[in-house]
KEVOSE-818984 format. One record per residue: z, x, y of N, C-alpha, C in turn. Coordinates in steps of 0.1 Angstrom, whole numbers, plus 5000, padded with zeros to 4 digits. Example, Ala and Ser with C-alpha at 12.3 -4.5 7.8 and 13.67 -1.06 7.14 Angstrom:
# residues 2
507851324943507851234955507851324967;507151284978507151374989507951295000;
# end
This chain:
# residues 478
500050084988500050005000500050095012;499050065020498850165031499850175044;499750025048500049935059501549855054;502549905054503549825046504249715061;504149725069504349635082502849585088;501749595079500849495087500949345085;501749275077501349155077502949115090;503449175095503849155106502949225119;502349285122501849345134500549235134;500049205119498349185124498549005125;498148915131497748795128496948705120;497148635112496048555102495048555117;493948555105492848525114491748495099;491248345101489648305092488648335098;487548295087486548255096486248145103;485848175115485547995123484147975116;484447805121482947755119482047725125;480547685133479447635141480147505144;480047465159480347395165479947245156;480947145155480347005146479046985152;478746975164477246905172476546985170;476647095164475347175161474647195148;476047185139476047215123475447065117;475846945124475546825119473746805120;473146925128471646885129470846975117;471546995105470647105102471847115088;471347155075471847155060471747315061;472247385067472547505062474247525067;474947675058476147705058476347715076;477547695080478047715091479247805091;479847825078481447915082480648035088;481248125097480748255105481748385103;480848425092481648575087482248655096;483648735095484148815104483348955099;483549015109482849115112483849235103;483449325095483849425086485349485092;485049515104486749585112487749515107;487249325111488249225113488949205098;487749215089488149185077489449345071;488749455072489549575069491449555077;491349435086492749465093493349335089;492749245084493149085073493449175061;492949265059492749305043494449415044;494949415050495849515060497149425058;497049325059498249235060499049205046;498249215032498549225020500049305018;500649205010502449305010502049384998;501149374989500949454976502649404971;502849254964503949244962504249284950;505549304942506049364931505449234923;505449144926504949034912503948954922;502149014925501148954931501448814928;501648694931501748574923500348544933;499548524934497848524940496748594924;497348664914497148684902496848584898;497848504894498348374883497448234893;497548234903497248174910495348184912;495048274907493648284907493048264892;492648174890492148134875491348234871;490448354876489748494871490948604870;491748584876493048654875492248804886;491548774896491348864908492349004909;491849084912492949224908493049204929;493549124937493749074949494149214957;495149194953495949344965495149504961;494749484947493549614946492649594955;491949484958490549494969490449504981;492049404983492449394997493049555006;493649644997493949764998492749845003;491749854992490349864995489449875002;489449765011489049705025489249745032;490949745035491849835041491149965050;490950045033490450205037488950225040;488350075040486850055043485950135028;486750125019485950155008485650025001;484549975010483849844999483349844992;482549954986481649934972482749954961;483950014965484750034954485449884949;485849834965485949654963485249604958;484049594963483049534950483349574933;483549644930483249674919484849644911;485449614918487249584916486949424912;486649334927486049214926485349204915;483849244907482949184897483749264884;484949324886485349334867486049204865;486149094876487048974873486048834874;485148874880484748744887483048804888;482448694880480148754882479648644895;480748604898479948534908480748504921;481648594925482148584938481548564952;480348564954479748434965479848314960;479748254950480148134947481548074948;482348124944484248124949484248164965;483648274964484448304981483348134994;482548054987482347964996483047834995;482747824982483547734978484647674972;485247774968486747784960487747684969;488747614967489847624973490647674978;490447794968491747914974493347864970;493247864954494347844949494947984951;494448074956495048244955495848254968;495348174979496148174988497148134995;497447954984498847854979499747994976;499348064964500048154956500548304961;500348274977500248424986501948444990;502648534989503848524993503748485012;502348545016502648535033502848345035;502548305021501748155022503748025025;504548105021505648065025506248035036;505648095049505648055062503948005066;503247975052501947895062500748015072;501548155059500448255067499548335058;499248265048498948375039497548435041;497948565032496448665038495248575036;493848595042492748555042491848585027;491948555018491648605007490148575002;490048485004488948395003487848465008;488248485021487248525036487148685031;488148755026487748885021487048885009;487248805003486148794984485048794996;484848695000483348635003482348815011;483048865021483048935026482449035024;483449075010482949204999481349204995;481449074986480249014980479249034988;478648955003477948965010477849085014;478349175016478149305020477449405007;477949354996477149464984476149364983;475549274985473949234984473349254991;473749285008473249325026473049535021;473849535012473849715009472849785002;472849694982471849694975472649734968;474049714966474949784956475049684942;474449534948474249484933472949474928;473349554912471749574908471749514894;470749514882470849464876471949524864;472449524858473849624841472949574830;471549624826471249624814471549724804;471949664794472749724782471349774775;471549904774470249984768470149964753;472149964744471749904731471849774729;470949684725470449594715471649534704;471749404697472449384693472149334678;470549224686469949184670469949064670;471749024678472148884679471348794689;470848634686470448604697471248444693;471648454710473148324716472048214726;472348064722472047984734473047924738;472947904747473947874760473347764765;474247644764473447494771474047454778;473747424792474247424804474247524814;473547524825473347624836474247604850;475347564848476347574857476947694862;477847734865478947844864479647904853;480147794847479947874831478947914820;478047834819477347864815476047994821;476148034831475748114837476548254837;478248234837478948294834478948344821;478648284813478848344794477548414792;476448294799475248424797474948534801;475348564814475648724822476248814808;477448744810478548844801477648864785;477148774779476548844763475448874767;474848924777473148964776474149134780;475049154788475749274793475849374777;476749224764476949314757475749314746;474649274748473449344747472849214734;473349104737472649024725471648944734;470548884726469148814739469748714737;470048634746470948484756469548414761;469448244757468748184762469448104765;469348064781470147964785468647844788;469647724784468947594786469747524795;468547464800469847284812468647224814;468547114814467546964812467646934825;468046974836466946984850466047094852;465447044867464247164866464447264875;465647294875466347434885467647464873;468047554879469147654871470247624879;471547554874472947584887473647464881;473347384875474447244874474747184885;475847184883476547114896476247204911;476247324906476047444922474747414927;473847354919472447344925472547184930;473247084924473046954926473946924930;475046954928476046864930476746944945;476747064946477247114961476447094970;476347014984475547024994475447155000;473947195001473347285009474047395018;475347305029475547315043477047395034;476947385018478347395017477947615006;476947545001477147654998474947664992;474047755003472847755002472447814989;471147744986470847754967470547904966;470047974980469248104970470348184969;471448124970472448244963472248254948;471948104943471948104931470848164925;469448154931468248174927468348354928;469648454937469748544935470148614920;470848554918471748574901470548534891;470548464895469448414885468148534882;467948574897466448694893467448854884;469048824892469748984881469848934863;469548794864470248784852469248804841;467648784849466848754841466248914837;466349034846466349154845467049184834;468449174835469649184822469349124809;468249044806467748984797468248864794;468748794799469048604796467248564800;467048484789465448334796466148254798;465648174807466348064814464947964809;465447854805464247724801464547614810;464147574817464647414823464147334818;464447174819463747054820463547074802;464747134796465047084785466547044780;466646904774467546844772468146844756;469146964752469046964738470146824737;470246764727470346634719469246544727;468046594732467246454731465946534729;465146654738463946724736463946824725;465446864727465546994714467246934708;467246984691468446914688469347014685;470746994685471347104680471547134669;470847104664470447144641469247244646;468347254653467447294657467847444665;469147394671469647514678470647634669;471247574663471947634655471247674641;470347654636469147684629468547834634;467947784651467347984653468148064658;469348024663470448134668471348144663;472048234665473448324657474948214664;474548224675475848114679475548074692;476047904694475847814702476647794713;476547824726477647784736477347634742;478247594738478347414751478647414763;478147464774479047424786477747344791;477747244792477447104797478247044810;479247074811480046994819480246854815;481046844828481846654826481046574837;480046504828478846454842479546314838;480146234833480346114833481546034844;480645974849481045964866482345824862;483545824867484045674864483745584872;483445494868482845304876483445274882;483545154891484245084894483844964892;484644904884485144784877485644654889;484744614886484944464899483644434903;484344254906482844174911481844214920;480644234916479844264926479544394925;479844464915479544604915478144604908;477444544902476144504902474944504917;475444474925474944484940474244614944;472844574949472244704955472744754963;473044924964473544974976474945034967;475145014960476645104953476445204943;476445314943475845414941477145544932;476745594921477245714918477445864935;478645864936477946034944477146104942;477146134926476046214920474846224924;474346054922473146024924472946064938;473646044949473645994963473046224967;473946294962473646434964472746464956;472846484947470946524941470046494946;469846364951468746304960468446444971;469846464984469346534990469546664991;470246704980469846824976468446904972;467846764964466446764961465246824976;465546744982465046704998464846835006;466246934999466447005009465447115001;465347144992464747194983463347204985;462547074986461447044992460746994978;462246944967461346924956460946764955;460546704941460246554941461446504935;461946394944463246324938463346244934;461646194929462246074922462846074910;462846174902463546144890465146154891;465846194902466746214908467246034915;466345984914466045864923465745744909;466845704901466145584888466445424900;467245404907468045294916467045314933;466445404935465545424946466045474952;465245574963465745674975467045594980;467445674984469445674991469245755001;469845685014469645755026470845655030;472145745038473145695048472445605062;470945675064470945705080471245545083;471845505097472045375105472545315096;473445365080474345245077475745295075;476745135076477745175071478545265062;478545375056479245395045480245365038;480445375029482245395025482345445012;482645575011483445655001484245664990;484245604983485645554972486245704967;487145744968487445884963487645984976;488846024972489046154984489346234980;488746324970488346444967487546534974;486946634968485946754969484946664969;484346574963483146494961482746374970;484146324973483846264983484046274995;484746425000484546495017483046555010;482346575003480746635002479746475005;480146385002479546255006479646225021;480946245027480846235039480146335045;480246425043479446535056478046545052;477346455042476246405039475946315043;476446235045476446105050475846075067;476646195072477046215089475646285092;475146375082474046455087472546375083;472946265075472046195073471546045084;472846085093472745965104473145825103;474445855095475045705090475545665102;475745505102476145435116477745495111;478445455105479645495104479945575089;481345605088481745665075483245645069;483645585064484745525060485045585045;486445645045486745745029488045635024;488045575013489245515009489645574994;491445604995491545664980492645574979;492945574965493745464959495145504960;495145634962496545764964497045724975;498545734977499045684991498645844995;498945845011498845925023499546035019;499446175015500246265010500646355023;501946395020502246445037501946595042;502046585054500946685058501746835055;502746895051503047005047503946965035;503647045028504547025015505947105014;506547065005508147145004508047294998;507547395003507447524998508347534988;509747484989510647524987510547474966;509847354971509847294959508447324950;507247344954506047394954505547544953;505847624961505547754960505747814948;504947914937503547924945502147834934;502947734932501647674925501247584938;499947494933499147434942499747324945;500147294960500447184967500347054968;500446954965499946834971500046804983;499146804990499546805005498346695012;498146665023497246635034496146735032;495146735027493546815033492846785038;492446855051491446765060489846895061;489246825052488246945047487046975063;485847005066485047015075484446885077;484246855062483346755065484246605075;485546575068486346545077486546545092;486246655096486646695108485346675114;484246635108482846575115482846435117;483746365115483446195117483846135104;484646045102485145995092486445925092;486845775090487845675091488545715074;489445765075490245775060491145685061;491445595048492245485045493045565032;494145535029495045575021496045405015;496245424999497045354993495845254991;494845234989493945074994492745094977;493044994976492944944961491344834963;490444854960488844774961488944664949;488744544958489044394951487644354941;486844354950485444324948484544344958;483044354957482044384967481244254972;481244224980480544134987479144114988;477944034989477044054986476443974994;474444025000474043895006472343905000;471343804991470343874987470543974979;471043994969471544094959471544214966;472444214977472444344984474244354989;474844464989476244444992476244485006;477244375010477344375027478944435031;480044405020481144455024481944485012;483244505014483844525000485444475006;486044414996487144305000488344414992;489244445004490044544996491744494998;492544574989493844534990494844644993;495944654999497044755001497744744993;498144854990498944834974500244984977;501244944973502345014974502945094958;502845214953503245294944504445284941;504845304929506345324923506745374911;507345404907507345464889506945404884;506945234885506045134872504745124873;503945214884502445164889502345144898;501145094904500645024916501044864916;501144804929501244714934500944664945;500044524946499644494953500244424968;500344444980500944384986500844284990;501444184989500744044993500644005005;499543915010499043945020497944055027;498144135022497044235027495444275024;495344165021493544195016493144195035;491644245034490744255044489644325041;488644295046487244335042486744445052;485644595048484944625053483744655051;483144625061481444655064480744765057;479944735047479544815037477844805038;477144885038475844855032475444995023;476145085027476345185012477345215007;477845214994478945214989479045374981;479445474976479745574970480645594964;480145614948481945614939481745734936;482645804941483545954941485145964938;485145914924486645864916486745974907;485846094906485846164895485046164881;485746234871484746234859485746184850;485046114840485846084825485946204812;484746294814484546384805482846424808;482646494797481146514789480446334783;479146344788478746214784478546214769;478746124760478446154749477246124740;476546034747475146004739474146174737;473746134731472846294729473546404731;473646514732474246654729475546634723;476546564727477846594727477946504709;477146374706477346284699476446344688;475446394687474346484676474846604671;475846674676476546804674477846784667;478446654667479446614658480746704658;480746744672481946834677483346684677;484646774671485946674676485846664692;486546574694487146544708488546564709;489046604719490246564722490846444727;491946414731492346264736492246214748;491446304754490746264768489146244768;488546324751487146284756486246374762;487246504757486546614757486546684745;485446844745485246924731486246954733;486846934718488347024714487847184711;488447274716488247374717489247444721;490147564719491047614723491247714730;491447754741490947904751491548044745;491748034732492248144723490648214718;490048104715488648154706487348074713;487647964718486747874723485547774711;486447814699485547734690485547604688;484747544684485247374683484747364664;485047254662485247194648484047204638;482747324643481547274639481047464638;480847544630480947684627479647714636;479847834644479247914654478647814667;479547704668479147644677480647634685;480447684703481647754711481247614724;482747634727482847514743483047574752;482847554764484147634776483247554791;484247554804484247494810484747324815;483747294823483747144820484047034808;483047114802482747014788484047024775;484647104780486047154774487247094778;487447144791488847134798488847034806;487746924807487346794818487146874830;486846814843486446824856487246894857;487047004868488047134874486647204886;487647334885486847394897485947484892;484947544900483947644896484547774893;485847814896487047924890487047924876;487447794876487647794863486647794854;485747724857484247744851483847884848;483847994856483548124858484648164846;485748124844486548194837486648184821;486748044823485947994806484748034804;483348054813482448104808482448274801;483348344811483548484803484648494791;485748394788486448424781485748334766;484848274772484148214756483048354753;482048354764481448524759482348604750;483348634754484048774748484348684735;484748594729484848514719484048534708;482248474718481348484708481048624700;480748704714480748854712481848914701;482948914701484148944690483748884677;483548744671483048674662481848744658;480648704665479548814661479248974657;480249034661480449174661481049254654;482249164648483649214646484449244655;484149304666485249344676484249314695;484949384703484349324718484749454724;484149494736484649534748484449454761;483949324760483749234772485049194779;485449204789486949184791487349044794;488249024793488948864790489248804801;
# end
């Protein structure tokens, strides 16, 4: 530790973002990178504590106070290379992460913890601005050849890591771009695609093929898969969106999130949406909105929504109002329940809290409002408050409630993998196998909906898995 009194001398300092009135005219990133000094003197403020708890708190388990040290002495390539023994895709986390490493920051106990996030991101962009990331092709061969279904973050992650330890990796995903959810499901403004289309040209050097616009349990089957390869990775994710159950949900204009961001993700792309489009183009512009879900998915609906030119935007979650600083005392250093008020937020948007959706209102098989109730929480459940229905002005609706799991018709249902009691592949993060021989889970399609951390992390700890099984032994690190 260099600086053992900088996180008293120096001040938190993030990155700021592009003015709302400027960023709302245009789908590209707005956060605004600090400049290398600023970052070396954020990176300065790290206590290098006796027990990092920003470790445990980082699902790749980030070697943090090693990079942040790093920075420090302005030796970034050696940061880089501290950063990618943990993590193959740290522009992806340092944009979009939450930053569960910085809940887990001891500065984070007075509400100051180091900038961590803003230093990952930092590193990363600077060894792609340098040319320090190049392709790690493994010169010996293995013999073995792995498919990998699903081109998300894990699945992108397991294929990096087995083409490294030298077996040919063909990854598949039944759209016609590579990324999962990073290509479709993150808006543009949140995190721009050719990061991904970057990885993708190192990965294809390193030897992974990438196939799109094939769907194994429906174009290709997995008897077919496990027939020409040595072993099979699942990471699919948890695309099965939950409904909303009530009158009128039949009504034109009520819509998946999913559907509602693919559309313009597509758009932004410059590709054709209609297959993205089975219910017809979806556009906010000059209507009402309203959000069901106040998550990650549904602050990405809203700041879609806003740049799309909705007359208004209204977020309702069925969660009462969680308060705006949490009890450190009682919380630290795991992840908080607190008040989040994300960007998209902070662009325009009416948030309702505790408010329970009765039924949708309809005029011409078209929904005009949605008739909702206040409902007050308790150990026995929800309850409704009597009295309190009222209706609001709807002419687009968006369910952003989350996911139930992995869909099961085709891939999940033809593969005859167990489930767990949620409806996901049983699989255990010891080995990552599921119930069905050389056929592996990890991610989404494993552990239900989570973050792209985690995704990254199950994708390399199922690699090293496969790699150990196929081998007898591994050097891929865990």
């Amino acid at each position: 530790m260099g600086l053992p009194t900088g996180f008293l001398e120096i001040e938190r300092k993030d990155r700021p973002y592009e003015k709302v009135e400027k960023r709302l005219k245009n789908w590209q990133e707005f956060v605004l990178g600090l400049a290398p000094a600023e970052l070396s003197q954020q990176g300065a403020r790290c206590m290098d504590c006796g027990i990092p708890f920003c470790h445990n708190g980082c699902p790749v388990n980030n070697l943090i106070p090693d990079w942040n040290e790093l920075v420090r002495r302005d030796r970034w390539r050696d940061a880089l290379e501290s950063l990618h023994s943990t993590n193959n895709f740290p522009e992806f986390t340092g944009r979009i992460c939450p930053a569960p490493c910085e809940a887990s920051c001891t500065l984070n106990i007075d509400d100051n913890p180091v900038t961590i996030k803003s230093i990952e991101c930092g590193i990363v962009d600077r060894g792609w601005q340098e040319g320090w990331i190049v392709p790690l092709i493994q010169a010996r061969k293995t013999g073995k050849r792995i498919a990998v279904v699903g081109s998300g973050p894990a699945g992108m992650a397991c294929a990096q890591q087995l083409a490294r330890a030298g077996h040919a990796v063909t990854l598949f995903e039944k759209a016609d771009r590579i990324g999962g959810l990073l290509r479709y499901g993150i808006p543009d403004f949140k995190m721009e695609k050719h990061l991904i289309d970057r990885r993708m040209r190192q990965m294809e050097q390193e030897g992974v093929e990438f196939r799109t616009s094939v769907e194994v349990g429906a174009t290709l089957s997995i008897k077919s898969l496990l027939e020409g390869y040595d072993a099979v990775a699942l990471t699919g994710g948890a695309e099965w969106p939950r409904d909303l159950e009530v009158p009128g949900r039949e009504l034109s204009g009520i819509h998946y999130a999913m559907d509602f961001l693919t559309q313009q993700n597509k758009r932004v792309a410059g590709d054709d949406e209609s297959r993205a489009a089975p219910r017809g183009t979806l556009t906010a512009k000059g209507k009402h909105v309203i959000v069901i879900g106040g998550g990650d998915t549904g602050s990405d609906c809203v700041g879609t929504s806003n740049r799309q030119g909705a007359a208004s935007v209204t977020q309702l979650e069925v969660m009462p109002r969680p308060p705006e600083r949490e009890n450190k005392e009682l919380t630290w250093p795991d992840w908080p329940l607190k008040l989040r008020t994300s960007s998209s937020h902070e662009e325009g948007v009416e948030r309702d809290f505790a408010v329970l959706t009765k039924r949708a209102v309809g005029k011409d098989g078209k929904v005009t409002a949605l008739e909702c109730a206040r409902i007050e929480w308790s150990k026995g459940g929800m309850k409704e408050i009597e009295g309190s229905r009222f209706e609001l002005k709807a002419d687009l609706v968006l369910l952003a409630m989350g996911f139930l799991g992995p869909r099961r018709p085709g891939m999940v249902e033809q593969s005859g993998v167990a489930l767990d009691s949620r409806g996901n592949i049983l699989a255990n993060v010891k080995d990552y196998k599921t119930s069905v021989p050389r056929l592996f889970a990890a991610g989404d399609m494993r552990r239900g909906q989570s973050l792209v951390v985690w995704a990254i992390r199950e994708g390399r700890q199922c690699a090293r898995s496969i790699d150990e099984t196929l081998m007898g032994s591994t050097t891929l690190p865990r």
